[in-house]
Structures are given as structure tokens and as C-alpha cells.
BALOBA-1460 file (C-alpha; in Angstrom, 3 decimals):
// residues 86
<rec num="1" residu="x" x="9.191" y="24.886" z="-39.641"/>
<rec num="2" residu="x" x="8.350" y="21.442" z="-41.373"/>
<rec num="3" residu="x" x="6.836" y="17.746" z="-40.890"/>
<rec num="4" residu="x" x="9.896" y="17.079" z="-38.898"/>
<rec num="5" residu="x" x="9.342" y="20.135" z="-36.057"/>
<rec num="6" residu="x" x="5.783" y="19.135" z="-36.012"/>
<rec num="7" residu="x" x="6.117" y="15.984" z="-35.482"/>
<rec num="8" residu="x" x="8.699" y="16.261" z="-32.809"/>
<rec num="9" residu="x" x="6.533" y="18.549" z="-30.911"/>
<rec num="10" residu="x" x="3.677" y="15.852" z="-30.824"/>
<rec num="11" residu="x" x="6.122" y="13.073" z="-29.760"/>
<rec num="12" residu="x" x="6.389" y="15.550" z="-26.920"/>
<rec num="13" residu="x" x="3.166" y="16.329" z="-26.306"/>
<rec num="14" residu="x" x="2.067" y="12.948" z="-26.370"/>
<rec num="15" residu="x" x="5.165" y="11.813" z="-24.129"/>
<rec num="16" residu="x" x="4.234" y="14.680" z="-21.667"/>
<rec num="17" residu="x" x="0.518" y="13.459" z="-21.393"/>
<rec num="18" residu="x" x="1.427" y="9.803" z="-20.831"/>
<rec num="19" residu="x" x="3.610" y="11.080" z="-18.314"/>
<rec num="20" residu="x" x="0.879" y="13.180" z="-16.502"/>
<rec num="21" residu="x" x="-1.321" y="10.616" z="-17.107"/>
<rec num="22" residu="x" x="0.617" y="8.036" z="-14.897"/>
<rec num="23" residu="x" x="1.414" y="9.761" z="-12.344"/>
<rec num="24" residu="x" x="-2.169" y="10.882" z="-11.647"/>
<rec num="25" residu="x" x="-2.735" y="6.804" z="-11.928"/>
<rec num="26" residu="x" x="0.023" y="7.225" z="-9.319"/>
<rec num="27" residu="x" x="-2.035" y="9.201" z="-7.460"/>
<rec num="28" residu="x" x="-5.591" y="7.809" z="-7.926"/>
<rec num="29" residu="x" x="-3.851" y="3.863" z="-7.120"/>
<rec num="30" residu="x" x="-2.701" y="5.561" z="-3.351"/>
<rec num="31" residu="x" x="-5.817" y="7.058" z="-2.713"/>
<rec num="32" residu="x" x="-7.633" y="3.717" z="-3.216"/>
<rec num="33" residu="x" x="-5.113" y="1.837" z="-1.069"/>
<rec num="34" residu="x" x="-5.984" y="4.535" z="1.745"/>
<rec num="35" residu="x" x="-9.567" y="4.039" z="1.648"/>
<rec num="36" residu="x" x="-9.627" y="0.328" z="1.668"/>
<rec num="37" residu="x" x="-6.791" y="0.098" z="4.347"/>
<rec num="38" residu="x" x="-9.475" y="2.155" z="6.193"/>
<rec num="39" residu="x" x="-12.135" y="0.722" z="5.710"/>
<rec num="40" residu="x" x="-10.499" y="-2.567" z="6.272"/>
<rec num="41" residu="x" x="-9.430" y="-1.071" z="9.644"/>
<rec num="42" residu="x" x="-12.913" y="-0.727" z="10.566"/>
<rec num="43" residu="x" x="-13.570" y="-4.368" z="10.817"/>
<rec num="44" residu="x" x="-10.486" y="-4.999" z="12.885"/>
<rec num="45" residu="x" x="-11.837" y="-2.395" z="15.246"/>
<rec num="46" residu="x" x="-15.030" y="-4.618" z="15.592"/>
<rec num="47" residu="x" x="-13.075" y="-6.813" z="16.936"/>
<rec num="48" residu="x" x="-10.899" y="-5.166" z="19.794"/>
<rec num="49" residu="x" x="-12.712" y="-6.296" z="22.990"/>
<rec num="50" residu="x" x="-12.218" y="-9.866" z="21.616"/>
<rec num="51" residu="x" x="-8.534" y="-8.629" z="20.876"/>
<rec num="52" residu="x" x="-7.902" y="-7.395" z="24.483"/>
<rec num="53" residu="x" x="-8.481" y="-10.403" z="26.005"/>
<rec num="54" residu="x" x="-5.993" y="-12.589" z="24.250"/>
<rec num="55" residu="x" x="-1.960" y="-12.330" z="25.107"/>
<rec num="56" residu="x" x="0.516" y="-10.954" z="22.401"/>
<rec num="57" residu="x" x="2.195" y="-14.021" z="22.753"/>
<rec num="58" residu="x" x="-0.563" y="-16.025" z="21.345"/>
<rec num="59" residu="x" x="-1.088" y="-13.942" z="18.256"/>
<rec num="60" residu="x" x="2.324" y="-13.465" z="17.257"/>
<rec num="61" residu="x" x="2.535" y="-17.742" z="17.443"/>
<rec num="62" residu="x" x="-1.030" y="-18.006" z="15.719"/>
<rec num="63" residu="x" x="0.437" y="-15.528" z="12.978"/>
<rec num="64" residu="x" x="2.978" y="-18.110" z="12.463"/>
<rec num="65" residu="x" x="0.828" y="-20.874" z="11.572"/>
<rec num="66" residu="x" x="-1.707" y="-18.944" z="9.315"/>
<rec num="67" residu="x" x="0.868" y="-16.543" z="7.259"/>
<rec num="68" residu="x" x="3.232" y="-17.530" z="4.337"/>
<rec num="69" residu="x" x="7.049" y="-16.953" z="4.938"/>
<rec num="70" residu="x" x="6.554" y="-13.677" z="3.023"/>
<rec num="71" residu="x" x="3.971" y="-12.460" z="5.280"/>
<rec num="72" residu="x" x="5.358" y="-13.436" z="8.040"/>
<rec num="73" residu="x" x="8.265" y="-11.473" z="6.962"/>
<rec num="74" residu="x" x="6.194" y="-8.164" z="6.561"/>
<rec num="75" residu="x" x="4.751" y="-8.777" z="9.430"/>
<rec num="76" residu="x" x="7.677" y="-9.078" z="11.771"/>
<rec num="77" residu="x" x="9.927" y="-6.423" z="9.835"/>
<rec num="78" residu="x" x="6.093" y="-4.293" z="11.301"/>
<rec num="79" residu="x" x="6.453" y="-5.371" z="14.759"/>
<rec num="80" residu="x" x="10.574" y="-4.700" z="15.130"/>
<rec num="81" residu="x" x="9.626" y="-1.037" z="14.234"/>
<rec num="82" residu="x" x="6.664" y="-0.949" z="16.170"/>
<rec num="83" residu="x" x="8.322" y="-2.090" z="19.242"/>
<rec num="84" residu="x" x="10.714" y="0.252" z="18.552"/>
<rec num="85" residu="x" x="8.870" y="3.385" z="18.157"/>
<rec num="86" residu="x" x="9.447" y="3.934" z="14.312"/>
């Protein structure tokens, strides 16, 4: 054993670490996109009887004049697999 091997095995270390280290970033970033997708659900739920009483056909053309081609995108690639049971 010399410099070298020692030096090797904390280039591994260290490349191990970042490694854990991202993926429990990974895992941290996904369990703060949960909680705010929840907790942005909770407004929407607010807002259901005022929901019910409007047609699907009106939302889906009111989505077209508020949302960006992108998001309309996202939105409709959504509703193809929700219509579809996906």
C-alpha cells in the first residue's frame, strides 16, 4: 500500500457519497413535489361545488385561452389518458 491506493480509495469514497448524496436529493425533491401537489389539491377542492356547475366543454375551451402551447400540451396528453382509463 502507498499514496496511490490511498488516494484511489478516497476518489471512491468521495464518488460513492456524492452519489448517495444525490439520490437522497432525489428522494427529498419527490417528497416535496408530493406535498405541495397536495396541498395544492386542497384549494382546488374548495372549489368543486363551483366546479360542478360548469360543463366540461367550457373548461377545456377556457384552458385554451389561459395556457401556453406547452401547457396546453400537458394538459391534453392528461385528459387523452384520463378519458381513457390510464
Amino acid at each position: 500500500m502507498n499514496i496511490d491506493h490511498f488516494q484511489q480509495l478516497a476518489k471512491t469514497n468521495n464518488q460513492k457519497k456524492q452519489d448517495y448524496a444525490q439520490r437522497a436529493q432525489a428522494t427529498i425533491d419527490q417528497g416535496v413535489s408530493d406535498i405541495l401537489k397536495e396541498l395544492r389539491m386542497h384549494d382546488v377542492i374548495s372549489y368543486l361545488p363551483q366546479i360542478k356547475e360548469k360543463t366540461m366543454e367550457s373548461f377545456v375551451y377556457s384552458l385554451r385561452k389561459t395556457n401556453t402551447y406547452e401547457q396546453m400540451d400537458a394538459i391534453v396528453s392528461w385528459l387523452e389518458k384520463w378519458v381513457n382509463n390510464e
